[in-house]
C-alpha positions, 0 to 999 in steps of 0.5 A: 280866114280873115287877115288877122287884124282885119278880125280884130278890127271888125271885133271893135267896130260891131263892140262900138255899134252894139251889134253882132261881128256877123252883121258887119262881116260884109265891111271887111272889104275895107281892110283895117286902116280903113275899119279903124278909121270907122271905128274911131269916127262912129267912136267920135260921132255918138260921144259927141251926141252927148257933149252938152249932157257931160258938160253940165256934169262936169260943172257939177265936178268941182262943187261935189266932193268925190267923197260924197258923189263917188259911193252915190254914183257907184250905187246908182249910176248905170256903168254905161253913163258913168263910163261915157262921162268919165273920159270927157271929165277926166280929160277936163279934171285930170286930178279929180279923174286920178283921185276918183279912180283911186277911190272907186271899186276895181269892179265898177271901174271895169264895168265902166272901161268898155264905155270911155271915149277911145280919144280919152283912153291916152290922156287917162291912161298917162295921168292916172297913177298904175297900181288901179290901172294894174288892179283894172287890167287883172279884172279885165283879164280875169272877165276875159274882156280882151276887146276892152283891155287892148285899147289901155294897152295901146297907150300904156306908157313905159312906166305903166308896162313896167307896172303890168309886167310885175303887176298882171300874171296872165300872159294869155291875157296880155297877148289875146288883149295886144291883138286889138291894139291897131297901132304898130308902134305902139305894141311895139314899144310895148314888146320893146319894154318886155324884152329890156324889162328887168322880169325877162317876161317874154320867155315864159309868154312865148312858152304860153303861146307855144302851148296854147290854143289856136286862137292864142297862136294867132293872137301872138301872131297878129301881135309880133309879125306888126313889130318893129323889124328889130323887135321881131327878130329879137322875139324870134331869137328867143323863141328858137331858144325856148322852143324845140324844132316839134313845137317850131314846126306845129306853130307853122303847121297852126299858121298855114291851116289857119290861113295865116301864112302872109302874117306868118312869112312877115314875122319870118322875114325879119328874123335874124341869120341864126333863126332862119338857118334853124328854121330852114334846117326844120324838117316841117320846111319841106312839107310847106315850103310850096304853100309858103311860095304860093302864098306870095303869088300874086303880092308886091309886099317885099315882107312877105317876099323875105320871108319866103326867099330867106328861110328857102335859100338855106334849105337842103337842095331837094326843098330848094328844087321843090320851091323853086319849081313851084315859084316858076309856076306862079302866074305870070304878073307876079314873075314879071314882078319878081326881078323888080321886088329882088332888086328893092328888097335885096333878094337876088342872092336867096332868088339866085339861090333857090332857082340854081336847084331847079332844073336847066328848063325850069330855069330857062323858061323863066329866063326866056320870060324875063327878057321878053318882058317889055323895059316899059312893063319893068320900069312900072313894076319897079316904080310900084315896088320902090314906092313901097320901100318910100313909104317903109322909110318914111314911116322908119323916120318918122318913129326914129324922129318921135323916140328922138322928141 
């Protein structure tokens, strides 16, 4: 399958083209910073086309009141145009936009949402007054359009979450809608605005997720496992408390049969201590404790690594004997690279732990590799493992510094 967010990404970009996914499916090569890149300059490209035509329309905004164009418009004005006019004259006349929004019909402001410039989406969306933008979100909802819900989600401000949190009763929707949002930060501060919410919203979507279909199950994960490290392990927190081990056991089950595992191991890898221990005293551990390891073979992504060597370490020792052996069996690139991942990611205690079950050979051989392994070889792979927790850092500080601002 592909990676979650790739999928997602694909969804837009075939949305923005007016294609079938199938027919862009070969692009998905290109990962989802790049598609979403694509995405917003194809977005960009073919609004612009059309600048001097919102231009002259805007001039005719002050001159016309809304009272008399707006049913005019709404009776025969395609949703198409007017939705593809309506951010390039709301970002221009932001308090003509939020007058026209509280005037016009939830339906036809729904059938013009999948049409807005995604560069106006944020500006609209801190502007505009939240009981129509709720009263649009249901709509949406209800039509099942999660594509063109995501983006509003994306920059909802907290004042805006608070109303959609009250406001907007289908947690299905909201899940399957964050999905297409790209950004991390931002589902993140949204989740964040869930878990502080005076609703307590998250038990109940998480009971959602745990009794929904596959695709909820990957939406959710494709949702949480991009938070914030503290976000993700106050969610798993929760989750332990509202799911019994069964239901643990058939979301990982899900995962992994899914393809889904290196999504899955980043949620895992920033659960807190009490989660991982329950985790690991799961009796699903033992029966996909090798696809987890062989999920990790071949990557540097120190995430994914935690969310291995964590829950592992804490396992009965038989699964440990299991799990290690099978780590030893990985090819040999990825087991050079291991003592340098260990040292970035603090991983020698749960590393030490889960080989101490393997047998003396097992333990030897990869003893035998790691000292025959060049100093040239282990500076290079520690230098390609510390760039990444460089680029973790800056990306923590530059988040601290906005929430700061």
């Amino acid at each position: 399958m592909t990676d979650l967010v790739t999928r997602a990404q694909l969804v837009l970009l075939a949305r923005t083209l007016h294609v079938p996914v199938d027919r862009i499916a070969h692009l998905e090569k290109l990962g989802p910073r790049r598609l979403h890149e694509l995405q917003q300059r194809s977005a960009a490209t073919l609004f612009d086309q059309h600048t001097p035509v919102f231009e002259r329309i805007a001039k005719l905004v002050p001159i016309i009141p809304l009272g008399i164009s707006l049913p005019i418009v709404q009776r025969l004005v395609p949703p198409t145009m007017t939705g593809r006019a309506a951010g390039a004259i709301g970002v221009q006349y932001p308090h003509k936009a939020v007058e026209a929004l509280l005037k016009m019909s939830v339906e036809y402001a729904a059938d013009c949402a999948p049409f807005l410039d995604p560069r106006t989406v944020g500006q609209l969306a801190d502007d505009a007054p939240a009981p129509p933008v709720v009263a649009i979100v249901n709509e949406l909802l209800q039509r099942r359009d999660y594509v063109t819900a995501g983006p509003f989600l994306a920059y909802a401000t907290p004042e805006l979450i608070r109303a959609v949190e009250e406001g907007v009763p289908d947690d299905e929707g909201l899940i399957r809608s964050a999905a297409y949002a790209y950004s991390g930060e931002s589902i993140s501060a949204v989740v964040r605005c869930l878990l502080a919410g005076p609703g307590q919203r998250l038990p109940a979507m998480l009971g959602t997720i745990i009794n929904g279909s596959k695709e909820l199950r990957l939406a959710a994960l494709s949702v949480f496992a991009r938070c914030e490290p503290d976000v993700i392990a106050a969610v798993g927190d929760i989750l332990f408390d509202v799911a019994p081990p069964s239901a643990i056991a058939d979301l990982l089950t899900t995962y992994i049969g899914a393809d889904a595992t290196p999504e899955m191991l980043r949620f895992i890898g920033h659960l807190s201590q009490n989660a991982l221990t329950r985790l690991a005293l799961n009796p699903v551990i033992a029966d996909i404790a090798e696809p987890m390891v062989t999920a990790v073979d071949g990557t540097s992504d120190l995430a994914v690594w935690r969310g291995v060597l964590e829950p592992l370490a804490r396992t009965p020792e038989e699964v440990r004997r299991r799990a290690g052996l099978r780590l030893t069996q990985l090819d040999t690139p990825t087991l050079l690279m291991l003592p340098a991942i260990a040292q970035a990611a603090r991983l020698w205690a749960p590393l030490l732990w889960l080989l101490a079950a393997t047998d003396v050979d097992v333990q030897a051989r990869l003893g035998e590799l790691w000292a025959t392994s060049t100093r040239l070889d282990s500076d290079l792979l520690e230098r390609r493992v510390t760039d990444q927790r460089l680029d973790s850092l800056l990306a923590t500080l530059t988040t601290t510094i906005r929430l700061l601002r």
